[in-house]
PDB file of the backbone (N, CA, C, O) and the ligand in Angstrom, with CONECT records:
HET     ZN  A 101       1
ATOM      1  N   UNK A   1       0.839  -1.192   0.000  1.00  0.00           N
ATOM      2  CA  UNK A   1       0.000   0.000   0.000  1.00  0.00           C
ATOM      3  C   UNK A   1       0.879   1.248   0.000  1.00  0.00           C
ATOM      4  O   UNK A   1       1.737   1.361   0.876  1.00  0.00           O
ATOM      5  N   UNK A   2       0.717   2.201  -0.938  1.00  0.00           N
ATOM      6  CA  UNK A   2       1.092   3.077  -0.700  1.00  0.00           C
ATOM      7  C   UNK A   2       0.558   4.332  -0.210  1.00  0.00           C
ATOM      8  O   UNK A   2      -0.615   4.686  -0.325  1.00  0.00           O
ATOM      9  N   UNK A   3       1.823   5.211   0.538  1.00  0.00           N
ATOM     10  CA  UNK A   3       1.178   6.430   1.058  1.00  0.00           C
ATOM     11  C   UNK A   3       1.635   7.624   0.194  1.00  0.00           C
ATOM     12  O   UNK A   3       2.255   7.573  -0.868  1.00  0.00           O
ATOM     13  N   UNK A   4       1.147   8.839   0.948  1.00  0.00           N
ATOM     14  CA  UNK A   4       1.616  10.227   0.165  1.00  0.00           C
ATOM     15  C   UNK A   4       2.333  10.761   1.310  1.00  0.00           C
ATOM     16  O   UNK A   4       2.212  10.816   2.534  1.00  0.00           O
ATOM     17  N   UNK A   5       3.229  11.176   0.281  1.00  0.00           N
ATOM     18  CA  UNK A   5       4.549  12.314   0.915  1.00  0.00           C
ATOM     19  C   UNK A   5       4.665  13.544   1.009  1.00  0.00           C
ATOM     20  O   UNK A   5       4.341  14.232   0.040  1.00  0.00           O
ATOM     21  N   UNK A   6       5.241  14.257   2.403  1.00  0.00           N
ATOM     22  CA  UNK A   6       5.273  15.799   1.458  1.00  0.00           C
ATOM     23  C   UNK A   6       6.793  16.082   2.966  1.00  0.00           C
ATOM     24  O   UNK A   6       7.274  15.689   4.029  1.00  0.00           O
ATOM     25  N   UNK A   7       6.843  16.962   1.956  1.00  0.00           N
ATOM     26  CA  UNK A   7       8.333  17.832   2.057  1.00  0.00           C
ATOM     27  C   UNK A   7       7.828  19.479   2.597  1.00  0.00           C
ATOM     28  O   UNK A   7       7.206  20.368   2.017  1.00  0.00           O
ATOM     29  N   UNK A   8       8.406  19.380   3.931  1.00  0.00           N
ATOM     30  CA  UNK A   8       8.653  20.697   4.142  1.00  0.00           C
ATOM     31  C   UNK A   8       9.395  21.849   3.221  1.00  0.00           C
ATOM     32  O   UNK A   8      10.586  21.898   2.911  1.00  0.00           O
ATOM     33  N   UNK A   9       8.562  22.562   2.953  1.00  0.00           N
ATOM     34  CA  UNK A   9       9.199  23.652   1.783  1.00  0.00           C
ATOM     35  C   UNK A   9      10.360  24.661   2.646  1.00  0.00           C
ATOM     36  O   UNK A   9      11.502  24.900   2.255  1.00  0.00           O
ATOM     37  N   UNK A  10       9.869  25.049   3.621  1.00  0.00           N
ATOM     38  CA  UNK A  10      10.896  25.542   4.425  1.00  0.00           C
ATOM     39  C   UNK A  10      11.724  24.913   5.275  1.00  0.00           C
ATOM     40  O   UNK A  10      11.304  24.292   6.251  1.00  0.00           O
ATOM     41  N   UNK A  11      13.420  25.062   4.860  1.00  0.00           N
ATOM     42  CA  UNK A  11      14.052  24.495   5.882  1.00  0.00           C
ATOM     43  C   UNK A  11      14.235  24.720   7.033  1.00  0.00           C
ATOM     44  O   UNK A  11      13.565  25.714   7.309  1.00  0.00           O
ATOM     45  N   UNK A  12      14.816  24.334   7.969  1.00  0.00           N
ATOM     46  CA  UNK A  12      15.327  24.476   9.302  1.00  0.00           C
ATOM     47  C   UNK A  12      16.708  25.597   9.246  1.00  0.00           C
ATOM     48  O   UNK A  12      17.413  25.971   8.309  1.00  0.00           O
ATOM     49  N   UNK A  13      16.705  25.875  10.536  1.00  0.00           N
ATOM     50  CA  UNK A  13      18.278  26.473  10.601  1.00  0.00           C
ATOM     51  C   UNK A  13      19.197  25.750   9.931  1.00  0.00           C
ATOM     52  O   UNK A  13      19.869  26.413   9.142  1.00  0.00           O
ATOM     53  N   UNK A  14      19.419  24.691   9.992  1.00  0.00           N
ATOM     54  CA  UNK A  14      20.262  23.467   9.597  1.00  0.00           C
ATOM     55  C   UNK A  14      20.549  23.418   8.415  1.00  0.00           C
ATOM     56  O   UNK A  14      21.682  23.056   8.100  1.00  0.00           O
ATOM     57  N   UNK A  15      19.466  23.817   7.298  1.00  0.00           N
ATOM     58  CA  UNK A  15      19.048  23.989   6.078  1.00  0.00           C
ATOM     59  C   UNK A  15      18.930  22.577   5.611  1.00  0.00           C
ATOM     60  O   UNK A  15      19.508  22.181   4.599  1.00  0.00           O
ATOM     61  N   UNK A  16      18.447  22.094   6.089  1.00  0.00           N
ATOM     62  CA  UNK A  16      17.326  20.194   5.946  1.00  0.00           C
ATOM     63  C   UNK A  16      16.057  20.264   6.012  1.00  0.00           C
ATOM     64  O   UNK A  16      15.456  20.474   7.065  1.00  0.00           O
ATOM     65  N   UNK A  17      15.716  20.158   5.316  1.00  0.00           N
ATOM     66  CA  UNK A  17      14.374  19.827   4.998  1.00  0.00           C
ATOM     67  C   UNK A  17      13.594  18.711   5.251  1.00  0.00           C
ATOM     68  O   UNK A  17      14.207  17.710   4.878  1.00  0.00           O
ATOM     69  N   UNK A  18      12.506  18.441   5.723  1.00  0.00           N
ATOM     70  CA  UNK A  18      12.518  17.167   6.763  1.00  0.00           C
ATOM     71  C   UNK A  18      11.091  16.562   5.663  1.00  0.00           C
ATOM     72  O   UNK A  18      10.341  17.369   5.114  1.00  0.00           O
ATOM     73  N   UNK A  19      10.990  15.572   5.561  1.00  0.00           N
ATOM     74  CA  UNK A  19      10.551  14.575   5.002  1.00  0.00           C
ATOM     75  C   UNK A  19       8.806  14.039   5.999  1.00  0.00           C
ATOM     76  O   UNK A  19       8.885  13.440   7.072  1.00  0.00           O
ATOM     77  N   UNK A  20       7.932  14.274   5.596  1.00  0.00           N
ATOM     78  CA  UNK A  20       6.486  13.404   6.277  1.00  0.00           C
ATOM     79  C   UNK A  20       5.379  12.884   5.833  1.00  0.00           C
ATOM     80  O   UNK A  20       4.695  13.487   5.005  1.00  0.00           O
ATOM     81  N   UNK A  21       5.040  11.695   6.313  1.00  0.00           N
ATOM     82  CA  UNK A  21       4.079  11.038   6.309  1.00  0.00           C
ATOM     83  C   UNK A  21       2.806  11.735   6.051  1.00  0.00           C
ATOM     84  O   UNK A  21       2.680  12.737   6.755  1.00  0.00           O
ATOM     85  N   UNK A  22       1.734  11.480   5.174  1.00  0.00           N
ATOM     86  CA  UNK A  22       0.721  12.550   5.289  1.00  0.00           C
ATOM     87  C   UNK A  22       0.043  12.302   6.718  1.00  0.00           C
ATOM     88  O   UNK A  22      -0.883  13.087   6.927  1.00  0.00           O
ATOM     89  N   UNK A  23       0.272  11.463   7.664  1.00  0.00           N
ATOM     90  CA  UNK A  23      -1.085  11.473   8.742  1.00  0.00           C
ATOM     91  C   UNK A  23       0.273  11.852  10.066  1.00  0.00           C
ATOM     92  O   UNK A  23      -0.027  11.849  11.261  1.00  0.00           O
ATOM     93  N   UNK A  24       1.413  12.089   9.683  1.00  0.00           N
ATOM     94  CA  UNK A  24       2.361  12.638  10.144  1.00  0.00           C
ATOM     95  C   UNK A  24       1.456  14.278  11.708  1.00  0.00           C
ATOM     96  O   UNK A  24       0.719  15.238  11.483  1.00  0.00           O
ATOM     97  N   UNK A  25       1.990  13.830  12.866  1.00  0.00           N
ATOM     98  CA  UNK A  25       0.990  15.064  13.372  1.00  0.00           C
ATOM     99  C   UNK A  25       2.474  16.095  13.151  1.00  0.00           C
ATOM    100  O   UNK A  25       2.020  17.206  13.425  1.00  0.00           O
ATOM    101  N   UNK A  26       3.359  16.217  12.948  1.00  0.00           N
ATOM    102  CA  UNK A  26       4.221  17.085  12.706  1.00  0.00           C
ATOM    103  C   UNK A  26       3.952  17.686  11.592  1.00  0.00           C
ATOM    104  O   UNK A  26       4.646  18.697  11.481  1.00  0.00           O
ATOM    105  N   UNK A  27       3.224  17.509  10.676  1.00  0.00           N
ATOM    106  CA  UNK A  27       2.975  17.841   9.084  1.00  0.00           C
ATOM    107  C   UNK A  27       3.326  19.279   8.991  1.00  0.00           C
ATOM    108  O   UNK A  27       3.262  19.973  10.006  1.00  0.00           O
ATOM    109  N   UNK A  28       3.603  19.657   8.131  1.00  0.00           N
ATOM    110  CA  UNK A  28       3.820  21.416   8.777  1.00  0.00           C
ATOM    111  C   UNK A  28       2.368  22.031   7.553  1.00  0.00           C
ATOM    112  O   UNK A  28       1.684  21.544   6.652  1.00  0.00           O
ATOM    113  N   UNK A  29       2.478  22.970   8.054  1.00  0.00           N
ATOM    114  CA  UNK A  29       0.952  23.652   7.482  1.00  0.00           C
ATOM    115  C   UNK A  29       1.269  23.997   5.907  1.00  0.00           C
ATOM    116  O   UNK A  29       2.254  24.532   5.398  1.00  0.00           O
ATOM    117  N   UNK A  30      -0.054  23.442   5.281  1.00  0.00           N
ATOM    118  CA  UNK A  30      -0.195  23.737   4.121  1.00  0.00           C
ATOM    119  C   UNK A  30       0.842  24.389   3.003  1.00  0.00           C
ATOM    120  O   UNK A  30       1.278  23.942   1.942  1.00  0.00           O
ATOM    121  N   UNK A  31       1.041  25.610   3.686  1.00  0.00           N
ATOM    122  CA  UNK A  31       1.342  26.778   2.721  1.00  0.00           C
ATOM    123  C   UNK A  31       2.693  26.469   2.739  1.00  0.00           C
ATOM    124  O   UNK A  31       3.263  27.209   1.939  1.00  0.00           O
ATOM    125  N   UNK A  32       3.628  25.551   3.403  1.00  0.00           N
ATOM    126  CA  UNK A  32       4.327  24.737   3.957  1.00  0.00           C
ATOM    127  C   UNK A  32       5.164  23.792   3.374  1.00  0.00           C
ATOM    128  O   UNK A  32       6.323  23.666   3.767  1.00  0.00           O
ATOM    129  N   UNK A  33       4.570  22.928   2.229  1.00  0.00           N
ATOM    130  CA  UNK A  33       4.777  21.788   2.532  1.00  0.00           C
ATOM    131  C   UNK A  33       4.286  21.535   1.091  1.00  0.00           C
ATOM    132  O   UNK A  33       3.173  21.796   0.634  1.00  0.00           O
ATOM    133  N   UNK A  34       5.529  20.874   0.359  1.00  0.00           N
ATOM    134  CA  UNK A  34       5.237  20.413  -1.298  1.00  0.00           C
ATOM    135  C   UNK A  34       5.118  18.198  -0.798  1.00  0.00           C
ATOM    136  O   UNK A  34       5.756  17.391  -0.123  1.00  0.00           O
ATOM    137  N   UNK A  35       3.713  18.214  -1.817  1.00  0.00           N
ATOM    138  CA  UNK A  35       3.615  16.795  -2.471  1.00  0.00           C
ATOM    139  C   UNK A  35       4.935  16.228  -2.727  1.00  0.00           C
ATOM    140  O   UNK A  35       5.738  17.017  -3.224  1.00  0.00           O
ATOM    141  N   UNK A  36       5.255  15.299  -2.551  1.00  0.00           N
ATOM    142  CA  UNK A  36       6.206  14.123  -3.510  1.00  0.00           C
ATOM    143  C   UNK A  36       5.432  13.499  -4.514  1.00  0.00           C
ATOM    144  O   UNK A  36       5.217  13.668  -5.714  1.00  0.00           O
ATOM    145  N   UNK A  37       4.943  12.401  -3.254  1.00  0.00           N
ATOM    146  CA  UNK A  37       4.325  11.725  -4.455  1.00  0.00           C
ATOM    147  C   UNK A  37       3.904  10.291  -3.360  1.00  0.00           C
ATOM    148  O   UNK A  37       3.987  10.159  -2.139  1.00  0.00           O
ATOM    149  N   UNK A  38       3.447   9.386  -4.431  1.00  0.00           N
ATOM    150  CA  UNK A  38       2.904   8.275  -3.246  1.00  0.00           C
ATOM    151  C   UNK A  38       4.103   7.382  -3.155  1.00  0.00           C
ATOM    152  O   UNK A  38       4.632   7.001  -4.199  1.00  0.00           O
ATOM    153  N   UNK A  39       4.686   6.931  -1.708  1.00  0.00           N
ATOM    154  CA  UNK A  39       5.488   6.050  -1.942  1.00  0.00           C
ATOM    155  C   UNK A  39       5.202   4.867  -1.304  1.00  0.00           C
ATOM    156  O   UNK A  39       4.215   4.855  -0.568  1.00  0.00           O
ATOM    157  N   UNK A  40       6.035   3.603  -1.467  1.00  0.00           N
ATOM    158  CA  UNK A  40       5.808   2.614  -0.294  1.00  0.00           C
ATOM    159  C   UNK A  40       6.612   2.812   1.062  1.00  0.00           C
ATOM    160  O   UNK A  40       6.316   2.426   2.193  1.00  0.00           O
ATOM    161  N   UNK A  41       7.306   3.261   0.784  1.00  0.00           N
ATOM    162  CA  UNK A  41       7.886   3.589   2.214  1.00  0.00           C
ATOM    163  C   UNK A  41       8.847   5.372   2.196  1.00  0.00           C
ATOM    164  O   UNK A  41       9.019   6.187   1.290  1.00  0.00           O
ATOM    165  N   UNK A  42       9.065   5.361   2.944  1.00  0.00           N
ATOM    166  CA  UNK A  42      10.022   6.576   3.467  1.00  0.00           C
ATOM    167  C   UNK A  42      11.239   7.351   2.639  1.00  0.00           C
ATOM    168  O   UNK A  42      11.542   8.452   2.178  1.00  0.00           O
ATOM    169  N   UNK A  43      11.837   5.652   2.817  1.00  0.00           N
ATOM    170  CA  UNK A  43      13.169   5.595   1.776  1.00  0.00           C
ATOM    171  C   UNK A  43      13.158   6.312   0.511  1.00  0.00           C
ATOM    172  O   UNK A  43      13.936   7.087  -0.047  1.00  0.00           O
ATOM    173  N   UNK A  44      11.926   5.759   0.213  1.00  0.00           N
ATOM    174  CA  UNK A  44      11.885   6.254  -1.278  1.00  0.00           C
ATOM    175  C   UNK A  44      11.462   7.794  -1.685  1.00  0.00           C
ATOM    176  O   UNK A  44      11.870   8.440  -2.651  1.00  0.00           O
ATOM    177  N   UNK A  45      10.348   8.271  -0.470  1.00  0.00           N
ATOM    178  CA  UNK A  45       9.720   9.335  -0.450  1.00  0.00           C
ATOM    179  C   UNK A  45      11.341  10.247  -0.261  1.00  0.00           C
ATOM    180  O   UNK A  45      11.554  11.144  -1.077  1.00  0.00           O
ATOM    181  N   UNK A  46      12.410   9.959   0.830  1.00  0.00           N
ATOM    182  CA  UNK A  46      13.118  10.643   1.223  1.00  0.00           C
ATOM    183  C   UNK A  46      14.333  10.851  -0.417  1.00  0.00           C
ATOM    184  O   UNK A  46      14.969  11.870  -0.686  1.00  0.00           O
ATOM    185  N   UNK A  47      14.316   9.742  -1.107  1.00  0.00           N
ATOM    186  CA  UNK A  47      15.157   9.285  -2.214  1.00  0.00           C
ATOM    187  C   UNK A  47      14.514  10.284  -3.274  1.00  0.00           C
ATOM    188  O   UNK A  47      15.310  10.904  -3.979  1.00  0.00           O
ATOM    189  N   UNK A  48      13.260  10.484  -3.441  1.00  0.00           N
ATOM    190  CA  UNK A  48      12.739  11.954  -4.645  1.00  0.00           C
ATOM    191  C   UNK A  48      12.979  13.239  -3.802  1.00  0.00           C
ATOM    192  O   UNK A  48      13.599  14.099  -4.428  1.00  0.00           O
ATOM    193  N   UNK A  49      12.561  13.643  -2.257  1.00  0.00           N
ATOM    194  CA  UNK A  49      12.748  14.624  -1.969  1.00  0.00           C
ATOM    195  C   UNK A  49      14.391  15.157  -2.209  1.00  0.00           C
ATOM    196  O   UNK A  49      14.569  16.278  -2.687  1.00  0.00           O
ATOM    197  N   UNK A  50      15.470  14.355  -1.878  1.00  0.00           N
ATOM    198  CA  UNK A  50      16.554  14.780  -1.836  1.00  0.00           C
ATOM    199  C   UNK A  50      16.991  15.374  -3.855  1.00  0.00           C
ATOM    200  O   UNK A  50      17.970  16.068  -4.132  1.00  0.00           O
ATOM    201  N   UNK A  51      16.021  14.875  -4.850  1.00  0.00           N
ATOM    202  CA  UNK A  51      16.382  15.328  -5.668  1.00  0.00           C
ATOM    203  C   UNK A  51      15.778  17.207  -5.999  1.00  0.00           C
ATOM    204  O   UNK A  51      15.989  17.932  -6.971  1.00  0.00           O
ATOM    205  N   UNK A  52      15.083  17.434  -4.856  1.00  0.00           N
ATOM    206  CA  UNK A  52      14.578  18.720  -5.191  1.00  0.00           C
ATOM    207  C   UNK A  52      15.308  19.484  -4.038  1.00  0.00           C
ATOM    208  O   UNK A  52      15.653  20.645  -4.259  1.00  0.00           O
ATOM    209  N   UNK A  53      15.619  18.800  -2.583  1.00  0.00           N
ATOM    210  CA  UNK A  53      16.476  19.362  -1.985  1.00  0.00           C
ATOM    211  C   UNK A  53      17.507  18.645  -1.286  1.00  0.00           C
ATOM    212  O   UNK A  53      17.251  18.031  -0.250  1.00  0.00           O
ATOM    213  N   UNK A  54      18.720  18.689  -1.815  1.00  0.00           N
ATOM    214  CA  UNK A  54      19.625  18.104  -1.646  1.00  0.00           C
ATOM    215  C   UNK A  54      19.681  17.594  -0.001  1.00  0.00           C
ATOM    216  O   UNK A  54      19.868  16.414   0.292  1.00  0.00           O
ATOM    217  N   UNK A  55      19.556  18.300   0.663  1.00  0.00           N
ATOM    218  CA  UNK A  55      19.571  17.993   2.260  1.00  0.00           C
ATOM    219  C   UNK A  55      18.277  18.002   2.799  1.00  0.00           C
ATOM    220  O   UNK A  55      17.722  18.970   3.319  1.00  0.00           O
ATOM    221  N   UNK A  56      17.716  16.599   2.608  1.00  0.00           N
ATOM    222  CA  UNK A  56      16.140  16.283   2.933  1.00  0.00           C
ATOM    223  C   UNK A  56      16.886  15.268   4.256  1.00  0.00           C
ATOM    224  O   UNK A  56      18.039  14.929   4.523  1.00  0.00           O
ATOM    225  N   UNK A  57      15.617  15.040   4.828  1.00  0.00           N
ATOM    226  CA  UNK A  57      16.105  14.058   5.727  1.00  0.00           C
ATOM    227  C   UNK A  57      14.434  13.485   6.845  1.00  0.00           C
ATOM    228  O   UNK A  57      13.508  14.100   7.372  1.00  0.00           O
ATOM    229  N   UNK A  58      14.777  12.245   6.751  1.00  0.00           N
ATOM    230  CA  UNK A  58      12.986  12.005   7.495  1.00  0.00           C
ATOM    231  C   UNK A  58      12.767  12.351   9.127  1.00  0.00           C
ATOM    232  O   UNK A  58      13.257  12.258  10.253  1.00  0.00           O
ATOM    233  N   UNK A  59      11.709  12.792   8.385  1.00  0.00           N
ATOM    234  CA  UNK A  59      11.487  13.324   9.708  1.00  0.00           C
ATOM    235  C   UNK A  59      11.173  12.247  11.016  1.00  0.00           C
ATOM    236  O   UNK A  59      10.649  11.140  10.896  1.00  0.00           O
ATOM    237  N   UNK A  60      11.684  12.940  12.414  1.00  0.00           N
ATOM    238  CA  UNK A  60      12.173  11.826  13.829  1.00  0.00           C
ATOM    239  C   UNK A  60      10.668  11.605  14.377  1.00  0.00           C
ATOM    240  O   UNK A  60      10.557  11.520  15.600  1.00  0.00           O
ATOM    241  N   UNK A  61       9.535  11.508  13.613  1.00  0.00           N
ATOM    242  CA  UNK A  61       8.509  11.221  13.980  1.00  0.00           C
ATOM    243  C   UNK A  61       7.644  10.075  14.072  1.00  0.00           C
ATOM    244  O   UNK A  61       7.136   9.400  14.967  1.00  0.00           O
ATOM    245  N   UNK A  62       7.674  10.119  12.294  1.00  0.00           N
ATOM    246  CA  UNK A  62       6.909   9.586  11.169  1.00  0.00           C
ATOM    247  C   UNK A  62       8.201   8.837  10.677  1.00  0.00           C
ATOM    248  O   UNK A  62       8.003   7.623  10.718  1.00  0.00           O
ATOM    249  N   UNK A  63       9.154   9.080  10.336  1.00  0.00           N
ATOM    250  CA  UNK A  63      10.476   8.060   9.512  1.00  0.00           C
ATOM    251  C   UNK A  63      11.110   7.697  10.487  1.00  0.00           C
ATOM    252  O   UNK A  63      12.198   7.364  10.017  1.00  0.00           O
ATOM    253  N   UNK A  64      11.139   7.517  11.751  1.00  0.00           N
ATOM    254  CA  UNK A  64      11.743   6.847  12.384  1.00  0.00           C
ATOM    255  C   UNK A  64      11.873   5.500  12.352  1.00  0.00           C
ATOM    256  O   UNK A  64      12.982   5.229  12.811  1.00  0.00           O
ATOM    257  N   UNK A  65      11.113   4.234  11.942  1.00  0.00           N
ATOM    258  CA  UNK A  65      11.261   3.226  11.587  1.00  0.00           C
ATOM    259  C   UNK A  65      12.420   3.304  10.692  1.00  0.00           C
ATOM    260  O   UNK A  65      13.085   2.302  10.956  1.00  0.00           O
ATOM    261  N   UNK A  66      12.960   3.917   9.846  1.00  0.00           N
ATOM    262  CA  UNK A  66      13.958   3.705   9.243  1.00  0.00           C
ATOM    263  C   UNK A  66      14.957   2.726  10.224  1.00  0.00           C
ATOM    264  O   UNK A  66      15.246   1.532  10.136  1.00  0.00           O
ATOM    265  N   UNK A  67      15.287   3.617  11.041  1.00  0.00           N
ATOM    266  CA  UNK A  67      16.062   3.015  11.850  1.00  0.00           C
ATOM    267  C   UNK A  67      16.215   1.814  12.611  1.00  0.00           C
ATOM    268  O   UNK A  67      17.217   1.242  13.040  1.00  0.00           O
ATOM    269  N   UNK A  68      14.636   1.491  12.700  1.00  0.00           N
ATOM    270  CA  UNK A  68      14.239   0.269  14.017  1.00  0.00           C
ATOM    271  C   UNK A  68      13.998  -1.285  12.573  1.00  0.00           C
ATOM    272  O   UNK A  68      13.989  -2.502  12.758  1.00  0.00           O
ATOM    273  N   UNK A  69      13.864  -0.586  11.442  1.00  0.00           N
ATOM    274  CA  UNK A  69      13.632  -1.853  10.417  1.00  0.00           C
ATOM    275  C   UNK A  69      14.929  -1.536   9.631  1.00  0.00           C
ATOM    276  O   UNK A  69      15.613  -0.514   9.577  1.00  0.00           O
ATOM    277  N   UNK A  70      15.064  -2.993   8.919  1.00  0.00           N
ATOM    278  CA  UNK A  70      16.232  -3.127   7.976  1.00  0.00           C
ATOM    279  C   UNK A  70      15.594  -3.215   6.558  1.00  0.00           C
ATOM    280  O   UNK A  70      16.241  -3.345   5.518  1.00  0.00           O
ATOM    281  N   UNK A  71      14.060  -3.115   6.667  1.00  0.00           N
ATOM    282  CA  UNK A  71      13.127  -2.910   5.485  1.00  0.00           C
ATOM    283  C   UNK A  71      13.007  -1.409   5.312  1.00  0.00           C
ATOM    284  O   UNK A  71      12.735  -1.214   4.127  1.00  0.00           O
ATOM    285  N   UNK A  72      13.082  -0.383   5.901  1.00  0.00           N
ATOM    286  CA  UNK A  72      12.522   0.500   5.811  1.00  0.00           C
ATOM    287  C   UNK A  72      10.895   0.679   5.313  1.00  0.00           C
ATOM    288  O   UNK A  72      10.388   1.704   4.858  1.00  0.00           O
ATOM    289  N   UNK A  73      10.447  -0.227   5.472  1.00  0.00           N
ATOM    290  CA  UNK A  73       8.466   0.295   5.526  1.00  0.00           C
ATOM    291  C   UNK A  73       8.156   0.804   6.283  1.00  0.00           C
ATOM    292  O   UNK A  73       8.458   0.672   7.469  1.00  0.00           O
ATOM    293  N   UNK A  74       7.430   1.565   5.769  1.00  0.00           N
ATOM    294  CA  UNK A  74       6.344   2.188   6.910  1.00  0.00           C
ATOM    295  C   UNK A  74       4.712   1.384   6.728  1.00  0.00           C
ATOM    296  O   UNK A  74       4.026   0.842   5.862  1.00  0.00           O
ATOM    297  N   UNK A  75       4.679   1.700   8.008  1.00  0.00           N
ATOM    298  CA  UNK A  75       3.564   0.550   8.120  1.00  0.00           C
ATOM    299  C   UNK A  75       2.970   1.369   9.422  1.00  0.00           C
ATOM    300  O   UNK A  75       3.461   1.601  10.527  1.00  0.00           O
ATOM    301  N   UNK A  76       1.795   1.682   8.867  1.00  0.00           N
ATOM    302  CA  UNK A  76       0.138   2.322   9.724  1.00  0.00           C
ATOM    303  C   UNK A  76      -0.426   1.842  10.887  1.00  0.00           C
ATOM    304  O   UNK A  76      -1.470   2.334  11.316  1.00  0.00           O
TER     305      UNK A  76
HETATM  306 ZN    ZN A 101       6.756  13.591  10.343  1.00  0.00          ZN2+
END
């Protein structure tokens, strides 16, 4: 199953741009926050964002499974 992605349009101090889940409660507001696209997992959502901003990175919310799986899915 796939989900939809979106990318914080504004970065951080850091200048990273953080990567979320649409049911993500961090989501940042609307005016905010560009579509990717639907992915199956994170990885991949994080793998198109980094082509629009080089320093994307998932967000410690919603992409945290990255870390805890060696699949990287996200799973609801
Ligand atoms: Zn998030």
């Amino acid at each position: 199953m796939k989900n939809r992605f979106y990318v914080n349009s504004m970065a951080y101090s850091d200048g990273y741009h953080e990567v979320h889940h649409e049911k993500c409660q961090l989501l940042p507001n609307a005016n905010q926050q560009l579509f990717l696209g639907y992915f199956e997992n994170f990885s991949e959502a994080i793998g198109k964002s980094k082509r629009i901003y080089p320093l994307s990175m998932g967000c410690q919310f919603c992409c945290k499974k990255k870390h805890d799986s060696k699949q990287g899915i996200f799973e609801l």
